[in-house]
BABANU-253159 format. One record per residue: residue in one letter; x, y, z of N, C-alpha, C, CB in turn. Coordinates in steps of 0.001 Angstrom, whole numbers, plus 524288, in hexadecimal, padded with zeros to 5 digits. Glycine has a CB too. Layout:
BEGIN
AXYZXYZXYZXYZ ...
END
This chain:
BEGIN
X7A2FA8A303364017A26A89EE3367DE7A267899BF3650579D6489F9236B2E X7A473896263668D7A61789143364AF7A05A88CF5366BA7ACCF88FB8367C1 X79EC288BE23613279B1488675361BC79DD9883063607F79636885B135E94 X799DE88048364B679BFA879743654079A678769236071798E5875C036AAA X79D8F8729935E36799EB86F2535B3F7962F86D4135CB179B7386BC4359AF X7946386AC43605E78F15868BD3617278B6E86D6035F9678E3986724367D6 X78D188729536307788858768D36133787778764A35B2B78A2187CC73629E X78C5C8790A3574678B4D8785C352F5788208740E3500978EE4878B7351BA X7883986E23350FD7860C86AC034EF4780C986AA83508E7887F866C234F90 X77DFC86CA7356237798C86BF6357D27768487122352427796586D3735F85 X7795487532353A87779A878B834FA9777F28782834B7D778F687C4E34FAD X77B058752A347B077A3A873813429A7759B870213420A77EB1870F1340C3 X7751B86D053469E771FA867BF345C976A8E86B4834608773F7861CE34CAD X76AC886D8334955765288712134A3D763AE87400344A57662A8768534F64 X767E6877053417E766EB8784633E86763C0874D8339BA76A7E87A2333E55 X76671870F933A037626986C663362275F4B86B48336B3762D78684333514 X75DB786A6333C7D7586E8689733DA77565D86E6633C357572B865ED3443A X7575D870C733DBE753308757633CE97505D874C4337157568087BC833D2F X7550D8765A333FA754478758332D4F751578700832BF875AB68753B329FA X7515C86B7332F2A74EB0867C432CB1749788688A32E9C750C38629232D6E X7489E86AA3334437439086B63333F273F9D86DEF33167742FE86C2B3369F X743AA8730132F5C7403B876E232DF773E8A874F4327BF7433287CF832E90 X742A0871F4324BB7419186DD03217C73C0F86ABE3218C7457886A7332285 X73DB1868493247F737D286618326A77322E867D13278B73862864F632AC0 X732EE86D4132B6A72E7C86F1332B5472C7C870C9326A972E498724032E65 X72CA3871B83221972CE58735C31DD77284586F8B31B22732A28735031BE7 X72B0186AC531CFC7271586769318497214B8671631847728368619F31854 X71F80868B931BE77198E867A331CEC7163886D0331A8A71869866BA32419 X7196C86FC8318637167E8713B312BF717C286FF130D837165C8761A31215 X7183286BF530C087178E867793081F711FA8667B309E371BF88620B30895 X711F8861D330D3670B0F860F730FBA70797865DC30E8F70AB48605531746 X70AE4869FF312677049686CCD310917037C86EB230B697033D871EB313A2 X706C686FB63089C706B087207302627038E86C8D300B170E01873692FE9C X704688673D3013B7024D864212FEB36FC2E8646E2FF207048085FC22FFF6 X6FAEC864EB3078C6F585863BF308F26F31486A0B303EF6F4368643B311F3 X6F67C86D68304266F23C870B5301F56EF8B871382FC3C6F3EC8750E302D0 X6F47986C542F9166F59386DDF2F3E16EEF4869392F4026FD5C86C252F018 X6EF328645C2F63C6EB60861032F5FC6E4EE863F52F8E66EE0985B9F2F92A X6E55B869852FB766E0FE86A872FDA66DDB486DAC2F95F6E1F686D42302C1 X6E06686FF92F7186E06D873862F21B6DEDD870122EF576E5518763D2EFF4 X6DFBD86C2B2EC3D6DDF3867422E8A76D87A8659F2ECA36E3B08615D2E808 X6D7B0864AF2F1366D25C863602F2BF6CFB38684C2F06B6D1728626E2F94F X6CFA786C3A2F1FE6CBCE870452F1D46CB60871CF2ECCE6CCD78749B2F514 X6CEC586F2B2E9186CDFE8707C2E26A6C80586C6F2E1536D50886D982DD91 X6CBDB865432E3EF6C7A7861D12E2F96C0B3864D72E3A96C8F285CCD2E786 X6C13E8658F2E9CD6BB778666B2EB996BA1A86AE92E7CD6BA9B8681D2F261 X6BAAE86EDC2E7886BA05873A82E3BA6B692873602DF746BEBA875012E162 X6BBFD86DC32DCBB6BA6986BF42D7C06B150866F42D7F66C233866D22D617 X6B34E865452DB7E6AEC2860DE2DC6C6AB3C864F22DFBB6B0D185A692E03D X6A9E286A752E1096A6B086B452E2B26A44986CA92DF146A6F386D4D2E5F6 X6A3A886DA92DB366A0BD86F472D56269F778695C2D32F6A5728733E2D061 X6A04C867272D56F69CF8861292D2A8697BA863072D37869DDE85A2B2D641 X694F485F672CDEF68F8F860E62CDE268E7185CFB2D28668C188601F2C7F2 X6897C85E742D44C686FE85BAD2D895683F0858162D79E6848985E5A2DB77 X6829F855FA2D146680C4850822CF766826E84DF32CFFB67FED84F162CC16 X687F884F832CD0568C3184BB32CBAB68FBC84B3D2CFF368F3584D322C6DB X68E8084D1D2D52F6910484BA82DAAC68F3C847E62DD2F690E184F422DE3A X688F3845FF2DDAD685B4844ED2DEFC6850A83E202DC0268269849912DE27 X685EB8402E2D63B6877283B2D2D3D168B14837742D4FE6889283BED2CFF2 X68F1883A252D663692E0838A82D77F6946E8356E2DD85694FC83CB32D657 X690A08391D2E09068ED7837822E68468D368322A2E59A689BD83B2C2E95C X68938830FD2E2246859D82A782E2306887B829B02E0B16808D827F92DFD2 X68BB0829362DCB368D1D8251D2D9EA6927C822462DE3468ED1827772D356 X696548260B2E071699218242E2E26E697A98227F2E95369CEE827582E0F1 X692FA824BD2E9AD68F16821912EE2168D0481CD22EC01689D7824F12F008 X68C3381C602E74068937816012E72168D538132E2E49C682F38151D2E343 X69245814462E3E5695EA810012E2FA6979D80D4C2E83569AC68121E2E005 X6976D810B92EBDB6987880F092F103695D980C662F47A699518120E2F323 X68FE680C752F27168C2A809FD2F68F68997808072F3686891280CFB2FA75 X688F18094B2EE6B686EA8038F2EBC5681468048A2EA886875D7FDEA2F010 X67EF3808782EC0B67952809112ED04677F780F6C2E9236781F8096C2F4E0 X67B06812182E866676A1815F02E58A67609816FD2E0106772381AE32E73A X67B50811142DEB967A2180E382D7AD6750280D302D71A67D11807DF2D5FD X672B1808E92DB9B66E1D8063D2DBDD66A8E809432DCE966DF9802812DEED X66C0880D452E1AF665A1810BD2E212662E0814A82DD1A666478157D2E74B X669E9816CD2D9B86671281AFB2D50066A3C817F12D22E667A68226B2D487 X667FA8135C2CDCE66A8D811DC2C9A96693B816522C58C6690D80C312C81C X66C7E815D22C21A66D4E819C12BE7066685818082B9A567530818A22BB2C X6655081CC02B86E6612281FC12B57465C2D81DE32B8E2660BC81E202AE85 X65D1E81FA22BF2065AD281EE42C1CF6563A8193E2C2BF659D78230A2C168 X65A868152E2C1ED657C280F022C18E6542280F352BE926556380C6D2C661 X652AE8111F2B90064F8D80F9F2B4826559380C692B21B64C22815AA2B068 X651328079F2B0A3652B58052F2AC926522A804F12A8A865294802B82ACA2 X654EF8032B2A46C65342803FF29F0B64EF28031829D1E6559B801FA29C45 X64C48800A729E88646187FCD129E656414C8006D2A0AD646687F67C2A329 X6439D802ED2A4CE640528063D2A7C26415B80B882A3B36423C806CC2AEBE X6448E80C692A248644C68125529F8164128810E629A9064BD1814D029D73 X640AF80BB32974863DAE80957292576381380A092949063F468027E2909E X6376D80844298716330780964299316314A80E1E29994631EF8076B29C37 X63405811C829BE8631C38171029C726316281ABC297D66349E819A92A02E X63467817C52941F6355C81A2528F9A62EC28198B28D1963AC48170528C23 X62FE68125428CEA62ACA8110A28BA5623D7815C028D1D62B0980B5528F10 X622F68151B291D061FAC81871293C761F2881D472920A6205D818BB297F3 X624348205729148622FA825F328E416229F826392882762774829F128F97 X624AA8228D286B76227B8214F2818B61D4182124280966240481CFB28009 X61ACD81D3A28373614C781AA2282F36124D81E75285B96137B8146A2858F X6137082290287AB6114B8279D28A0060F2082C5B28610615DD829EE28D57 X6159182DE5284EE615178328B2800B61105830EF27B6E61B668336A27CD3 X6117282ACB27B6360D5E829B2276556081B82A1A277A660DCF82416273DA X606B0827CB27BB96029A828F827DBF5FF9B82E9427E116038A827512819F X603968326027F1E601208379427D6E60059838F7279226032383B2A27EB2 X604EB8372327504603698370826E616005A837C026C9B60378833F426BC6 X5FED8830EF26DA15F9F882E2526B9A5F4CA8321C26D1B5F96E827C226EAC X5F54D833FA271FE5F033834112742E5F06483C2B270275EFE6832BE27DC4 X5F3CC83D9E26FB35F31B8416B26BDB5F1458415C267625F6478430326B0A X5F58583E42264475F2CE83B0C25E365EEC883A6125FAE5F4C08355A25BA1 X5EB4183865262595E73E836C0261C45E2B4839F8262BF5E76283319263F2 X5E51A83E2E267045E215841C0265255DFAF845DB261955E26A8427E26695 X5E5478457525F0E5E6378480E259685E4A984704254BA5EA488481F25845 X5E2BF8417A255F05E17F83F18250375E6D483E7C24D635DD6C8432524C7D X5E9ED83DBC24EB75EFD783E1624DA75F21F8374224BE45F324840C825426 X5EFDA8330E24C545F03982E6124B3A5F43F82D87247715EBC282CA2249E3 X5F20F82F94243855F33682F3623D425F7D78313523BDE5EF6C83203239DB X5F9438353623EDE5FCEE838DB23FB26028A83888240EB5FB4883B13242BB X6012F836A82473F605F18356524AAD604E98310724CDD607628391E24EBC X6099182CB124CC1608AC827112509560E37828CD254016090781F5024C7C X60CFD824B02567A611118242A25C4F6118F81F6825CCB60F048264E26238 X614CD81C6A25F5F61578818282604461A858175A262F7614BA815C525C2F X61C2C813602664A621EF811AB269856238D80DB5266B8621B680FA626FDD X627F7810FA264A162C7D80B41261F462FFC807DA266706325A80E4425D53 X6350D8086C2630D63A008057E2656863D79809A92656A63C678005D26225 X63B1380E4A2621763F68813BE2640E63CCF8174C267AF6415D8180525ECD X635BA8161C268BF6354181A1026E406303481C2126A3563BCD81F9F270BC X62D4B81F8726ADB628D7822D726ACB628D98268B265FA628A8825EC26FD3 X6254482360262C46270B8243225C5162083826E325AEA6292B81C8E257E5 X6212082D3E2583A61D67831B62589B61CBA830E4252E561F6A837E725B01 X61A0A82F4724FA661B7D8306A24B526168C834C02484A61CB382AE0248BA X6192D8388024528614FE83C7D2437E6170283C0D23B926165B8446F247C1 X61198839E123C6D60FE18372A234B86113C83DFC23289605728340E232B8 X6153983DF222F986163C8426722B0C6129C8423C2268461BE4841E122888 X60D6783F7C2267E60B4183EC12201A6088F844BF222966060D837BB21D57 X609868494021FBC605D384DB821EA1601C684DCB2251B6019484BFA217D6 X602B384BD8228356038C84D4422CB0604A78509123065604DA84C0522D0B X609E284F2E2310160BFE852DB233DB611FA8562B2302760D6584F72239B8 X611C78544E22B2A61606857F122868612198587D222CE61D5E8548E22764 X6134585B3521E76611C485C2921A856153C857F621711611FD861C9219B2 X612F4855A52129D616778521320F0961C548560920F366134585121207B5 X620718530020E556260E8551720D8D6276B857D020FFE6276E85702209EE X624CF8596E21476627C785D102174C6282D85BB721F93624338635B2153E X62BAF85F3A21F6D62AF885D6122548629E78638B2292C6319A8598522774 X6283A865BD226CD6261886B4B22A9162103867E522F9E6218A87189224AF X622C7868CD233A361DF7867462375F619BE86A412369761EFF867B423D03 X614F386829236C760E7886947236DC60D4B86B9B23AE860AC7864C2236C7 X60A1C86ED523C62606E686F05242B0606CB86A902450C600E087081242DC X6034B868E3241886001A86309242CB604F08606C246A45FE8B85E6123BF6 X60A3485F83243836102885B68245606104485E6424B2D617DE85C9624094 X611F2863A424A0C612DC8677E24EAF61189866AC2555A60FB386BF424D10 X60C2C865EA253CC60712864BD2586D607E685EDB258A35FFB28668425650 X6082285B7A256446096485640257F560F8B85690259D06084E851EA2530E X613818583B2578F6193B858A925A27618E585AF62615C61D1785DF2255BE X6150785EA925FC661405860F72677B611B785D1A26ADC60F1786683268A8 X60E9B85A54269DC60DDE8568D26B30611C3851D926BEC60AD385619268D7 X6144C850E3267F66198384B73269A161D5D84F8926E9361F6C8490B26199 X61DE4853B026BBC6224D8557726EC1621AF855E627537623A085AC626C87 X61BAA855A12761361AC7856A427B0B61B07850B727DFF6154C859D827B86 X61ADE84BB227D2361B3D8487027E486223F8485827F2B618138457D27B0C X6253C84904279FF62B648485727A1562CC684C0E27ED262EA984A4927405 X62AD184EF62816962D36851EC2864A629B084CDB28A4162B0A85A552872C X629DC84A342898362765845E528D5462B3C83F9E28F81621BE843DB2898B X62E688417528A476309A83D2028C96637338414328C8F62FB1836262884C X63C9B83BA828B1E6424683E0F28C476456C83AA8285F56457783B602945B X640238381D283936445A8355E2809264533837E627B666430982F9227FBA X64960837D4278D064AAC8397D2749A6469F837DA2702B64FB9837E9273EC X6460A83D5826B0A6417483BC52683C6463183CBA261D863A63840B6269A4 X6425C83A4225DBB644B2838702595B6401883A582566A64677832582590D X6423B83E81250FB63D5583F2E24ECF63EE683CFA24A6D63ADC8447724E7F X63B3E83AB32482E63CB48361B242256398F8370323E1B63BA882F4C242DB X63BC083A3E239EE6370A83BAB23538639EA835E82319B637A0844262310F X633B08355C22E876360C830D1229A9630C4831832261D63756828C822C25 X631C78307C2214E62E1E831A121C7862D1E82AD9219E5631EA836A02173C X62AC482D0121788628DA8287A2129C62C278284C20F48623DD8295F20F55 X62B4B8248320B58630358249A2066562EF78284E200F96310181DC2203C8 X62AA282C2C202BD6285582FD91FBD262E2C833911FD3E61F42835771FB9A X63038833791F7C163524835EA1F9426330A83C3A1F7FC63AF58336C1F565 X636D583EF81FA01634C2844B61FB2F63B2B847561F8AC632B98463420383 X63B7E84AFD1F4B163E0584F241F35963D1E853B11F30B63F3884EBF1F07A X63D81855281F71963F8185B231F7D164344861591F87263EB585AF51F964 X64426863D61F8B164676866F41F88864884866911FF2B6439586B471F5F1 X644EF86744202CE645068674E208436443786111209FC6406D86B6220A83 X644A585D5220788643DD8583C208AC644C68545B203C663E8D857DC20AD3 X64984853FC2028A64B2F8511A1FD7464A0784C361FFDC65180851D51FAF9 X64A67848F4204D06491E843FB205BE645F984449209BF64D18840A92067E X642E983CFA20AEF6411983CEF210216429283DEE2150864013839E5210B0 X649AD83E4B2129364D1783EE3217CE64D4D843A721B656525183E4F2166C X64C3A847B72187B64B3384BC3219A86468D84D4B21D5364B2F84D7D215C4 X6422184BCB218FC63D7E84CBC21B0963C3A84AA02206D63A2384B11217A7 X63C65844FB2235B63C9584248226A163EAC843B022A8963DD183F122257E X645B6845FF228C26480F84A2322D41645FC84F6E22D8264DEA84B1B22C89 X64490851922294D640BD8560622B1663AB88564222ED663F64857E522636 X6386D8518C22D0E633D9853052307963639852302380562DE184DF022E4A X63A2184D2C2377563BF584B1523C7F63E8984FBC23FD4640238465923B7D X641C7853E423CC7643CD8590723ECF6406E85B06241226459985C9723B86 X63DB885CC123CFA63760861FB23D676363B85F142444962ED68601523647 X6346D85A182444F632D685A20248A063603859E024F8463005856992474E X63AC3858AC24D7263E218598A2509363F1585E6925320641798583C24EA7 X63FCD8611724FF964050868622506663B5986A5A253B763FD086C092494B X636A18684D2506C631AE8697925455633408677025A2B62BD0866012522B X63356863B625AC2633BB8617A25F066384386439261E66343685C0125E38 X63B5B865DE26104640C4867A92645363E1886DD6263F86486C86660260B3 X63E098716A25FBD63ECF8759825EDF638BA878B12624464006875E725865 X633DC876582614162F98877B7263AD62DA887509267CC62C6887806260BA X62DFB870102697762EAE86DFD26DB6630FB86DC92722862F1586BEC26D08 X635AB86CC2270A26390486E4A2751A63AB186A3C27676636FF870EA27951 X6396E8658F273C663D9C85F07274186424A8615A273D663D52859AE26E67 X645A485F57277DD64B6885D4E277B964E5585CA72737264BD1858E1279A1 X6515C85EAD2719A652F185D9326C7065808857F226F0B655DB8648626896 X65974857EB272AE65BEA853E1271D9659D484DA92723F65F74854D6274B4 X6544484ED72718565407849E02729364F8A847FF26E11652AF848F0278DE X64F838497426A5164DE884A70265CD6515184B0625F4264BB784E8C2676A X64F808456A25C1C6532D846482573564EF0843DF253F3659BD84331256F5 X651578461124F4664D95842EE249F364F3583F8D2451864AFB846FD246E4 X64D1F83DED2429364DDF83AAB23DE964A8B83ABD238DA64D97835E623F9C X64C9083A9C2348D64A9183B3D2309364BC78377122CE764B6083F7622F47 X64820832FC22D4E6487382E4C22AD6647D082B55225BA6467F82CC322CCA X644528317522284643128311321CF163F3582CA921E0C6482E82FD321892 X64004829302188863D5D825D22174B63C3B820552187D63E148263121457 X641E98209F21CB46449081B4621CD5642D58181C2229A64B8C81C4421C6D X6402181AB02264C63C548184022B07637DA817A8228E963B6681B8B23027 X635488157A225DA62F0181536225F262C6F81150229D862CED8138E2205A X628C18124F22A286246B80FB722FA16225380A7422B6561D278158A2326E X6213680C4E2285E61E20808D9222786216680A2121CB16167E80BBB22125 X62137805D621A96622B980579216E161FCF808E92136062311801022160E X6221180D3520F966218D811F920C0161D1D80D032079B6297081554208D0 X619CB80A68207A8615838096B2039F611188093B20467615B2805CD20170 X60FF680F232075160A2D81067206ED609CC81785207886069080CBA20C73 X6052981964207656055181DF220974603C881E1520E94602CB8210D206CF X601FF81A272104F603038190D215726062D8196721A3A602EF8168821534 X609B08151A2199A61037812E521A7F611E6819F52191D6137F80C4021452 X611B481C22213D86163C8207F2151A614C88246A2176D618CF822B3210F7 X60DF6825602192C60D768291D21CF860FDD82765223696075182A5321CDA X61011823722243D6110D8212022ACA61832821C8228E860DBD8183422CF5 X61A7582123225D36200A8219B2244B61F94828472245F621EE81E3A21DCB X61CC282BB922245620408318F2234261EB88341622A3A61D5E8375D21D66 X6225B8358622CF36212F834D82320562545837C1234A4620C682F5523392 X6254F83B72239576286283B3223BA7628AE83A98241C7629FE83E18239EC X62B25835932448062BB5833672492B62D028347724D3F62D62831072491C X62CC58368E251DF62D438397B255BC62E1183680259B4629A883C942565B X63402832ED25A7A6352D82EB225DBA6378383086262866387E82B0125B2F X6342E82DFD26785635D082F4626C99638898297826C3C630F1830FE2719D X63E9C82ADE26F4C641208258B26DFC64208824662740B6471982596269AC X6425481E4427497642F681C0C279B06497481CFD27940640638154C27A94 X648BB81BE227F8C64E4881B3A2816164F5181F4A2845F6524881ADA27D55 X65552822D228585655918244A28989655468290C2880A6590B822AB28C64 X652DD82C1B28AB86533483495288F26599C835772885F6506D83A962904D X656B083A2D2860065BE383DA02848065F0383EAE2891565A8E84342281F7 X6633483EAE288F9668AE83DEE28CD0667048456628DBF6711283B2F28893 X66803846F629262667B884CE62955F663E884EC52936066C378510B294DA X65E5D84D042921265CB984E5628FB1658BD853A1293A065B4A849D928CB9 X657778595529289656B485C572953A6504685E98296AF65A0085F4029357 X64EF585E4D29AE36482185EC129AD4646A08616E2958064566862F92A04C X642B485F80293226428D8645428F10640B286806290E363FE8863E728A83 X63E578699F293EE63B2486EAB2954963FF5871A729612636BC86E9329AAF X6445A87083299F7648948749B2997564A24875502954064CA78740429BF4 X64AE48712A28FCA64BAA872F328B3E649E8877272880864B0E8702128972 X643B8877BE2887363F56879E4285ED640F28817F289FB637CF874F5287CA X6401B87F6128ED16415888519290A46452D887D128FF56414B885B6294D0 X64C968845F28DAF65177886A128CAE64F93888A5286536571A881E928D71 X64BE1886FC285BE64CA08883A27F736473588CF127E5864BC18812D27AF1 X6448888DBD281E764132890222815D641B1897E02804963ECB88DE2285AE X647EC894FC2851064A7489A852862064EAF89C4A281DE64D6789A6D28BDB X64F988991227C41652BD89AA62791064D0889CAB274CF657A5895BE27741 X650A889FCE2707864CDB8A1B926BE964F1489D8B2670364DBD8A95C26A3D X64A0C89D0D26462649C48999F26184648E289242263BC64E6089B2E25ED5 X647B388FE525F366445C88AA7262EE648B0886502613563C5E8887B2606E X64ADC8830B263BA64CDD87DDD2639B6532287DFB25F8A64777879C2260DC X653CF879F925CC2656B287B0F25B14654A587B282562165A3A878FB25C6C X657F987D8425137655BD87CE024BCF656DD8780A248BC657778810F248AF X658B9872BD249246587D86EC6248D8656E286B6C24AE865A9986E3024864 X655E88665A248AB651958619B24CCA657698607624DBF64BF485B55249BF X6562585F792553265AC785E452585865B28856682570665946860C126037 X65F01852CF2570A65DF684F6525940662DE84E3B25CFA65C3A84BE3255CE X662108482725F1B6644484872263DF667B8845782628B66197847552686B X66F00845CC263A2672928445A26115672E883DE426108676DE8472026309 X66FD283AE1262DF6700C83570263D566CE3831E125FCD66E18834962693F X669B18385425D1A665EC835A7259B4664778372725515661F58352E25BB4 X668DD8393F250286686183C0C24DC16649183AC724A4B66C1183D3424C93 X6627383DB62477265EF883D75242D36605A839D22410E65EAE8412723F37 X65EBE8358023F016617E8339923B1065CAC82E36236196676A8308D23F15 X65C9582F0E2307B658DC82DBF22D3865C7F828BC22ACA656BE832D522931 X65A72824342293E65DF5821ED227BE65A1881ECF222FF6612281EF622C66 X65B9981CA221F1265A9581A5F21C55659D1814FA219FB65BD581C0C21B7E X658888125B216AD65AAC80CA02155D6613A80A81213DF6577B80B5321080 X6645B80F69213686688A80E7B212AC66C7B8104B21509668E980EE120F4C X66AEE812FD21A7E66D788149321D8166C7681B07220B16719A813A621AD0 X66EBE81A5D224AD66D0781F8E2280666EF28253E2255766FEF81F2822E52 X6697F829472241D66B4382EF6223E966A89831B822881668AC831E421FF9 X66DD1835E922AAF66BA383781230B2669C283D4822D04671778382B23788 X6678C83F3223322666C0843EF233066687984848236BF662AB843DD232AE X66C9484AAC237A566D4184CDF23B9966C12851EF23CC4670E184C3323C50 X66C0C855C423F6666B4F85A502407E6684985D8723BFE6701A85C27241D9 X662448596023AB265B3C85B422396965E4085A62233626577A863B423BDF X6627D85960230ED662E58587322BFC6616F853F4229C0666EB8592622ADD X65E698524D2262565C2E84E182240F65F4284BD6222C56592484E4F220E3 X65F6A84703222F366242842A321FD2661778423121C156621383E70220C6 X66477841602178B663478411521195662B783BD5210AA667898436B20DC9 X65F68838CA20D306603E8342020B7E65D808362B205A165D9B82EF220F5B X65F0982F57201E065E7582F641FD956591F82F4E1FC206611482C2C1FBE3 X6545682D192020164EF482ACD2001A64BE1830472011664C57824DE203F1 X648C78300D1FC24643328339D1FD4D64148832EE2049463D11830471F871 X63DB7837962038A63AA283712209416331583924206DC63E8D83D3120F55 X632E483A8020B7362BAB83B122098D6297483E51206606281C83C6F20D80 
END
């Protein structure tokens, strides 16, 4: 049967449209492949931010709440509105506190002669006189006697947060020994011995605790009397101002994590990396690091 041209052309022409539509319908999964590829990336995001800690969410809450309103800079200024002046003072007060219990020990002790105390310009200065005292000539083995006065400081140093400094220093009678060829030694030995006590049987913080061994070369008095060189052999037990040890951890949780290991503290006097040992001389600095004495050329006691 014979078609007309018109027919033929209507039917060619339908055929395209068909094909362009079906063209067409096609594209609107592009869109959705996209909406899904971006829904998938949300639910990674959230996934990822639901394991944020909840401090540091919270932190994050004020801070970008008080950039916006202006108000919760001012309501929680940072180290909770103490000022530097206000923290000196408080420093002050526990200083003039701990001594106060000191004193009122020494004194019950008959201890005068013994041990002084006093507040410098570095903070809360313990000092325990080495003349046959509390060590034996040349040596630095702790006494009972030191022991029972160390339980005593140590119980005050869980009183406060500030970092402590232990400082041995001698007279100028020079000392040769086998176990103590200089003062340098000796000075860092007694300053160890008590460090170790303090960390190893106490239960002080080792990080917030270091020592020094100064030999001959800090004296209180000038070395021309027997006087002057008993107040010169000494070792100093400095609570230092300023700010505590950075993370520094209750000690009691310290004392109980360690209670539960065998064996006590560590076997070296710890100090704290900001403040190493260090003995120095008239001609320049010797350190001491990790409980090893500094060598110098001068006798010690």
């Amino acid at each position: 049967m014979a078609v007309s041209g018109g027919e033929s052309r209507t039917r060619v022409r339908r055929a395209k449209t068909e094909a362009l539509e079906s063209a067409g319908m096609m594209r609107w999964l592009l869109t959705y492949a996209d909406m899904i590829t971006l829904l998938l990336a949300l639910f990674i995001i959230l996934f990822a931010i639901s394991n944020i800690s909840a401090v540091k969410f919270n932190r994050l809450a004020r801070a970008i709440s008080g950039g916006f309103s202006s108000t919760d800079a001012i309501n929680n200024p940072p180290n909770g509105g103490t000022t530097g002046a206000q923290r000196g003072r408080t420093d002050e007060a526990n200083m003039a506190s701990v001594k106060a219990q000191l004193d009122k020990y020494i004194a019950q002790q008959n201890l005068k002669s013994k041990v002084q105390t006093r507040i410098g310009k570095q903070g809360l200065v313990i000092t325990l006189l080495s003349d046959k005292t509390y060590y034996d000539s040349g040596s630095a083995e702790l006494r009972p006697e030191t022991k029972r006065l160390l339980d005593v400081v140590a119980g005050q140093l869980r009183n406060v947060r500030n970092e402590v400094r232990v400082e041995g220093s001698t007279d100028n009678v020079p000392i040769a020994t086998a176990q103590y060829p200089t003062n340098w030694e000796l000075s860092a030995a007694r300053a160890t011995g008590v460090t170790r006590y303090l960390v190893e049987h106490e239960r002080i913080d080792p990080t917030r605790i270091s020592f020094a061994g100064f030999g001959q070369f800090r004296p209180k008095f000038a070395n021309d009397s027997d006087a002057h060189r008993q107040q010169n052999r000494r070792v100093d037990i400095v609570i230092l101002n300023g700010p505590t040890t950075q993370g520094a951890t209750d000690e009691s949780e310290i004392n109980n994590a360690r209670s539960t290991r065998d064996g006590d503290g560590p076997s070296a006097a710890a100090s704290s990396p900001d403040r190493n040992a260090v003995a120095r001389s008239d001609r320049g600095p010797h350190a001491t690091r990790g409980g090893r004495a500094a060598r110098g050329g001068a006798p010690l006691e």
